[in-house]
Structure formats: C-alpha cells, structure tokens
N, C-alpha and C positions, 0 to 999 in steps of 0.2 A: 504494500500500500504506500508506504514510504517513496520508496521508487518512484512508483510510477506519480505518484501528486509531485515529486522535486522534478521529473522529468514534461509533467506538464506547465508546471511554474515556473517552468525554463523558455519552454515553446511559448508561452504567454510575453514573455521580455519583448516579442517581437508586436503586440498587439498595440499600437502606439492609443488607441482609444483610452484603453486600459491601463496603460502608464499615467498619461495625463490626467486621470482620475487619483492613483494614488499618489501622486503628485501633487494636487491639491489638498491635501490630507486635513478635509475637511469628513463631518459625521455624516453628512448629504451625499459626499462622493464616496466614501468607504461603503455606500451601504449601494449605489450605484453600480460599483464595482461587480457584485451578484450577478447582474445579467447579465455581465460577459466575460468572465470569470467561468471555468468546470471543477474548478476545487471544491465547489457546494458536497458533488458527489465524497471526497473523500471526506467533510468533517462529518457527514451521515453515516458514512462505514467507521470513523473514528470514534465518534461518541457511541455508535454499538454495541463497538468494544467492551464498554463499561461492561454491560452486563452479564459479559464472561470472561474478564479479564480476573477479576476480584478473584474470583473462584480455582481460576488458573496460578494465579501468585499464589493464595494459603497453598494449593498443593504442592507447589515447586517448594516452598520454603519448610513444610512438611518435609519434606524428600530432603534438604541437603540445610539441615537445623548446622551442619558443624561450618558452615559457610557464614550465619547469623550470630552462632551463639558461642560463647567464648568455654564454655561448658554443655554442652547439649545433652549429656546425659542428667544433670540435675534438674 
C-alpha cells in the first residue's frame, strides 16, 4: 500500500493543477485538492487497517515478549 500511494504521489508532482492548490496552502484549497488527488483511495484502505491491525500487534508481541520485555518470563 505504501508503495504504490508514494509511487502515485510521485506521478501526481506532474499535475501542475494540483501543485498550485497545495501551494496555496490554504483550508479551501487543501480540501480542493480531493478531487484531483487518488490518495483518497489509500487513506480508506489505511484507516481499515485499524480494525485489524490492533489484533495483529497483541499477537506478534505475544509471540516475541523477549523482544519487549527485559524479563519475559516474570
């Protein structure tokens, strides 16, 4: 996901509409930026994430306590 939102945020540099919006870095043009702008799709796969991310870290951190804990058998 990473990838490919830096590799469209790259392609985007060339959008000069899109420059001169965040350029004026006002609250009217930041929020302008949306409609021509495709990063929408990754903060919807990003905020997602939440609700299986949580669940995924206590496991891992389950799994490798000697990585956390300075004692992990106690």
């Amino acid at each position: 996901m990473f990838e490919a939102a830096h590799a469209l945020r790259a392609a985007e540099q060339g959008n000069a509409a899109l420059q001169r919006l965040y350029a004026e870095r006002t609250l009217e043009d930041f929020f302008a930026t949306y409609r021509l702008t495709g990063l929408g799709q990754f903060d919807e796969a990003w905020y997602a994430l939440d609700q299986t991310f949580e669940p995924l870290l206590a496991a891992y951190l389950r799994a490798h306590l000697d990585q956390f804990l300075p004692n992990p058998s106690e």
